[in-house]
RODO-882677 format. One line per 2 residues: number of its first residue (from 1); their letters; for each residue x, y, z of N, C-alpha, C. Coordinates in Angstrom, 1 decimal, always signed. Each point is the difference from the previous one (the first is absolute). Example, Ala and Ser with C-alpha at 12.3 -4.5 7.8 and 13.67 -1.06 7.14 Angstrom:
// RODO-882677
1> AS> +13.2 -5.7 +7.8 -0.9 +1.2 +0.0 +0.9 +1.2 +0.0  -0.4 +1.1 -0.7 +0.9 +1.1 +0.0 -0.8 +1.1 +0.8
END
This chain:
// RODO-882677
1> XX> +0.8 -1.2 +0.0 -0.8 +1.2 +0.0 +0.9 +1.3 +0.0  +0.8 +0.1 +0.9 +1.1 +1.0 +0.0 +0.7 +0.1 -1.3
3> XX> +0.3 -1.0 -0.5 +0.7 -0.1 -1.4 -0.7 +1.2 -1.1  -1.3 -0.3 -0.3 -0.9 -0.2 -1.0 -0.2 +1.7 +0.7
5> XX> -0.1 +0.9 +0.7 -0.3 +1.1 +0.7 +1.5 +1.1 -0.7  +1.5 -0.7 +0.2 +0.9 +0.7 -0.2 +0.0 -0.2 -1.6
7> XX> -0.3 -0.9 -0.7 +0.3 -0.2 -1.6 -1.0 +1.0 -0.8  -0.9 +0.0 +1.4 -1.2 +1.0 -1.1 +0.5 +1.2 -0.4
9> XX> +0.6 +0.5 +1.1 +0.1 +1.9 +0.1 +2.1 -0.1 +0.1  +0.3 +0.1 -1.3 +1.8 -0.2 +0.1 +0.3 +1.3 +0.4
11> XX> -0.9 +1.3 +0.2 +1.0 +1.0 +0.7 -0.2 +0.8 -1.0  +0.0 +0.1 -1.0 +0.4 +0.8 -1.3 -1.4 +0.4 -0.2
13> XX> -0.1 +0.7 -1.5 -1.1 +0.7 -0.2 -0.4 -0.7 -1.2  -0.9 -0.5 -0.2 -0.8 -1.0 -1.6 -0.2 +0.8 -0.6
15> XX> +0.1 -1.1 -1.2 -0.1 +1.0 -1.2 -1.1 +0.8 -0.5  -1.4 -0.2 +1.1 -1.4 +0.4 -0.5 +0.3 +1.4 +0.7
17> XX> +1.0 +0.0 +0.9 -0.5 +1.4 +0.7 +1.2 +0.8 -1.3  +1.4 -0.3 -0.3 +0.6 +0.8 -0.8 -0.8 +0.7 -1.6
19> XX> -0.7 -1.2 +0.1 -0.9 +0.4 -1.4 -0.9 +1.4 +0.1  -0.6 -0.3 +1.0 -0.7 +1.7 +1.0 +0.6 +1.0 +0.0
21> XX> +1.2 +0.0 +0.7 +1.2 +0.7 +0.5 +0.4 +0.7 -1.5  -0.1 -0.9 -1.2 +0.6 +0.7 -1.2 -0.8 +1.0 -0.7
23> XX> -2.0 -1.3 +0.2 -0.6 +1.2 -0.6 -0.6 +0.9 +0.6  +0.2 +0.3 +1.0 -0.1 +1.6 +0.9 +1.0 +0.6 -1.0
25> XX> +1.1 -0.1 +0.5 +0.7 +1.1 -0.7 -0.2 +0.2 -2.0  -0.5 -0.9 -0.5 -0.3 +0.0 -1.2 -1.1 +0.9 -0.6
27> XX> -0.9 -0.3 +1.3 -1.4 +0.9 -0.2 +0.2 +1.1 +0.2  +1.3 +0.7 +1.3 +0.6 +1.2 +0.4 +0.2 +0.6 -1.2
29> XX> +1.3 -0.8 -1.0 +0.7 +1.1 -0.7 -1.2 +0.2 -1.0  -0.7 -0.8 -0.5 -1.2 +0.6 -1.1 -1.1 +0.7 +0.4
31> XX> -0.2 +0.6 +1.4 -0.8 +0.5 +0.1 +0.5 +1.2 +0.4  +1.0 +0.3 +1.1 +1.0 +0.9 +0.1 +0.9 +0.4 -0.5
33> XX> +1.4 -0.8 +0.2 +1.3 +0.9 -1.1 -0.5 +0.3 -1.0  -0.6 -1.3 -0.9 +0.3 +0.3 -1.5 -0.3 +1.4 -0.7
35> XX> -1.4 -0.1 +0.9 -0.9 +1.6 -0.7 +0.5 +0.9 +0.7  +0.6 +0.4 +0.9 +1.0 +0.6 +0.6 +1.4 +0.5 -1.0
37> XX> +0.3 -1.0 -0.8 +1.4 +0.3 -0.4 -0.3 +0.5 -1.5  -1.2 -0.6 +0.0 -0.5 +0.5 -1.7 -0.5 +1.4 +0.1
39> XX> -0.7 +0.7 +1.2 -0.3 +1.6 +0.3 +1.2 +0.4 -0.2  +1.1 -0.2 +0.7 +1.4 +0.4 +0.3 +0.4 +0.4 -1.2
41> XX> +0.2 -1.3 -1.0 +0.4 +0.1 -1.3 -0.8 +1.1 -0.8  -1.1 +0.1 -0.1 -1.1 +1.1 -0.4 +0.9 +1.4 -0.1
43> XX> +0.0 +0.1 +1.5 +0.4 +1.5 +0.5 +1.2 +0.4 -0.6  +1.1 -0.9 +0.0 +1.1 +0.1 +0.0 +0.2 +0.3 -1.7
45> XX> -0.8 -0.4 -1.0 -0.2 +0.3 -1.1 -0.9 +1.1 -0.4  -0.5 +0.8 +1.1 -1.3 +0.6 -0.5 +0.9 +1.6 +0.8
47> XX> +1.2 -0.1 +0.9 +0.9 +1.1 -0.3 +1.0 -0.1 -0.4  +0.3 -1.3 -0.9 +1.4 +0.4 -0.8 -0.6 +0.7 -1.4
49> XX> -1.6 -0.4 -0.5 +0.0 +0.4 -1.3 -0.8 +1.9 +0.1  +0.4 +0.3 +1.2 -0.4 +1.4 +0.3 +0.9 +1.0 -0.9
51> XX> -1.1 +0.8 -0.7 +0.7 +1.2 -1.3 -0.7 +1.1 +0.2  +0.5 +1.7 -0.5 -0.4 +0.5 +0.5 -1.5 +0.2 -0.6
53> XX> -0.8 +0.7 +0.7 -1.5 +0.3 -0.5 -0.8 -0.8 +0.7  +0.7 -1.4 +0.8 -1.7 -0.5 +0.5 +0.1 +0.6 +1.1
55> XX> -1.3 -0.6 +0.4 -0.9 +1.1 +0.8 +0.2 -1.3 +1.3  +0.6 +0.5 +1.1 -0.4 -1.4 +1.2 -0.1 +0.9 +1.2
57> XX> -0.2 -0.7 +1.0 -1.0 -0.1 +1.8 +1.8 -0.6 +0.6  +0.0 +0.5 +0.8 +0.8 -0.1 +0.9 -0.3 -0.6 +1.4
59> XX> +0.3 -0.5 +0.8 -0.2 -0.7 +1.3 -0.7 +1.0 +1.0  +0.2 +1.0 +0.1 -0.8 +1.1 +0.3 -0.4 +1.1 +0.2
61> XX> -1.2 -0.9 -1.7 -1.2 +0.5 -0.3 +0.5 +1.3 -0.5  +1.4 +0.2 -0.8 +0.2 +1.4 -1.1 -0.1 -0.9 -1.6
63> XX> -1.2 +0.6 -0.6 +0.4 +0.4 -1.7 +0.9 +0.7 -0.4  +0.6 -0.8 -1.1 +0.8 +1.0 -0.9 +0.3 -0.8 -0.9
65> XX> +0.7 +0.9 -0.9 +0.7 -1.0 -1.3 +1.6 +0.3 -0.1  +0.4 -1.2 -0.7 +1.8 +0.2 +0.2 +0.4 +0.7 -1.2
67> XX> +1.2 +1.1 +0.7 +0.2 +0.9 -0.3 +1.6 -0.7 -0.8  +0.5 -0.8 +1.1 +1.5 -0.6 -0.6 -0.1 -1.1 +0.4
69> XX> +0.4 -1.4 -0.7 +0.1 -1.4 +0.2 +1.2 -0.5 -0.5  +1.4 +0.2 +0.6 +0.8 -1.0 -0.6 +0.2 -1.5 +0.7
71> XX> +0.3 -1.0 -1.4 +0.2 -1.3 +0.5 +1.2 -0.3 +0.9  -0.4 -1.0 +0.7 +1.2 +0.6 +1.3 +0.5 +0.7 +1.0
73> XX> -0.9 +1.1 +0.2 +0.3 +0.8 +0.8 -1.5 -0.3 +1.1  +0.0 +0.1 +1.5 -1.0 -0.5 +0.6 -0.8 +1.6 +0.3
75> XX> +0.4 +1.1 -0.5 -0.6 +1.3 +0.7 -1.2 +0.5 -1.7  -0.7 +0.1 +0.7 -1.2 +0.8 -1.4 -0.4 +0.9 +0.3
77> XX> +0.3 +1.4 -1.2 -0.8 +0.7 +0.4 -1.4 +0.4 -1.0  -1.0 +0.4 +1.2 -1.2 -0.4 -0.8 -0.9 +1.9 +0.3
79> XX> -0.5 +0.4 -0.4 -0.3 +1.4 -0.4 -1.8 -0.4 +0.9  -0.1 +1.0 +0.8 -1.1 -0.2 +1.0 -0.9 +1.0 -0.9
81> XX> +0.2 +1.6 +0.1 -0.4 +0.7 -1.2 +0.9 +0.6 -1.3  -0.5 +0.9 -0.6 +0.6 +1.2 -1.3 +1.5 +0.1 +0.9
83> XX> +0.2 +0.4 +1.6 +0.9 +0.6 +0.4 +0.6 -0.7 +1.9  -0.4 -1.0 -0.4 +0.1 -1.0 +1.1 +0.7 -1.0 +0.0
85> XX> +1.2 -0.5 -0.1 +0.7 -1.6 -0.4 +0.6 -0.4 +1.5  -0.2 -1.3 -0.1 +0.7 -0.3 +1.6 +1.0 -1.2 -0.4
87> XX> +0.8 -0.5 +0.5 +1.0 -1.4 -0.4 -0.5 -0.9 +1.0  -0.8 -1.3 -0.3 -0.3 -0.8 +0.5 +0.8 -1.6 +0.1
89> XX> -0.1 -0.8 +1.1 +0.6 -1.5 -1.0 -0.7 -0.4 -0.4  +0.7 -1.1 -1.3 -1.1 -0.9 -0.3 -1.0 -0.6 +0.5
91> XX> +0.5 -0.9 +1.4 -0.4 -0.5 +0.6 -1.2 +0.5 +1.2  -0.2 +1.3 -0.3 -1.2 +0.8 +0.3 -1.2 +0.2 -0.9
93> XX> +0.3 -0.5 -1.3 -1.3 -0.4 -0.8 -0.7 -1.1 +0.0  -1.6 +0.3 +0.4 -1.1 -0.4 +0.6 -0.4 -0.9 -1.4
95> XX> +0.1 +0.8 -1.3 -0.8 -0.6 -1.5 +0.5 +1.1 -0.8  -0.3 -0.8 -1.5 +0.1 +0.8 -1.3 -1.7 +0.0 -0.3
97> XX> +0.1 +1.7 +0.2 -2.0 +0.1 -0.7 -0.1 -0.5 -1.1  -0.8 -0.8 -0.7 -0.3 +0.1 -1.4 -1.0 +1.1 -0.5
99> XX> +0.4 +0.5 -1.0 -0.7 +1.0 -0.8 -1.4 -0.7 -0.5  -1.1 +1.2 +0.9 -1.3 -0.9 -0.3 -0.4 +0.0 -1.2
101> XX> -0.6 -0.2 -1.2 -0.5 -0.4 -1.4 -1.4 +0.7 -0.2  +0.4 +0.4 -0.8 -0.6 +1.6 -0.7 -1.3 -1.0 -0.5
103> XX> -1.3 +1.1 +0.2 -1.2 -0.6 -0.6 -0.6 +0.7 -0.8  -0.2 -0.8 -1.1 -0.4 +0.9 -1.3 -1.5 +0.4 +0.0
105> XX> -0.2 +1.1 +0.1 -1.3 +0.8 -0.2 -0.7 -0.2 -0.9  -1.0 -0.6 +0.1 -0.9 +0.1 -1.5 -1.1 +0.7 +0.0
END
């Protein structure tokens, strides 16, 4: 009886629980990192292809449009009005506005 008690349970962890143990973390990265890294990626493309003229939001809550964008350089400066320019980082842009779509009058 003692025998048959220690042969059951060897101490270690079975393979039904490792199977668990894997897809927890499986279900983590595709429900978390992944979409996480693919935002990341977004952004990271959505201020490198910054030129002057668009119009974007800032982190907080200033409009403007960029006044200077070079590649490489992490400082922008973006023109608030006619006679207003401030140097912001990149990393202070919130979004690139898109230009809303003109509606034809009939």
């Amino acid at each position: 009886m003692l025998n048959t008690i220690f042969l059951q349970s060897p101490g270690g962890i079975d393979g039904s629980l490792w199977i668990g143990i894997i897809l927890i973390f499986a279900i983590m990265y595709f429900l978390m990192i992944r979409p996480q890294a693919k935002k990341e990626k977004e952004r990271k493309e959505m201020l490198g292809n910054l030129k002057k003229g668009d119009k974007i939001l800032l982190n907080a809550g200033i409009y403007g449009t960029v006044a200077n964008a070079k590649d490489g350089e992490e400082v922008v400066s973006i023109a608030i009005s006619s006679d207003a320019k401030i140097k912001v980082n990149r990393s202070s842009i919130a979004q690139v506005l898109l230009p809303k779509p003109k509606e034809d009058k009939k």
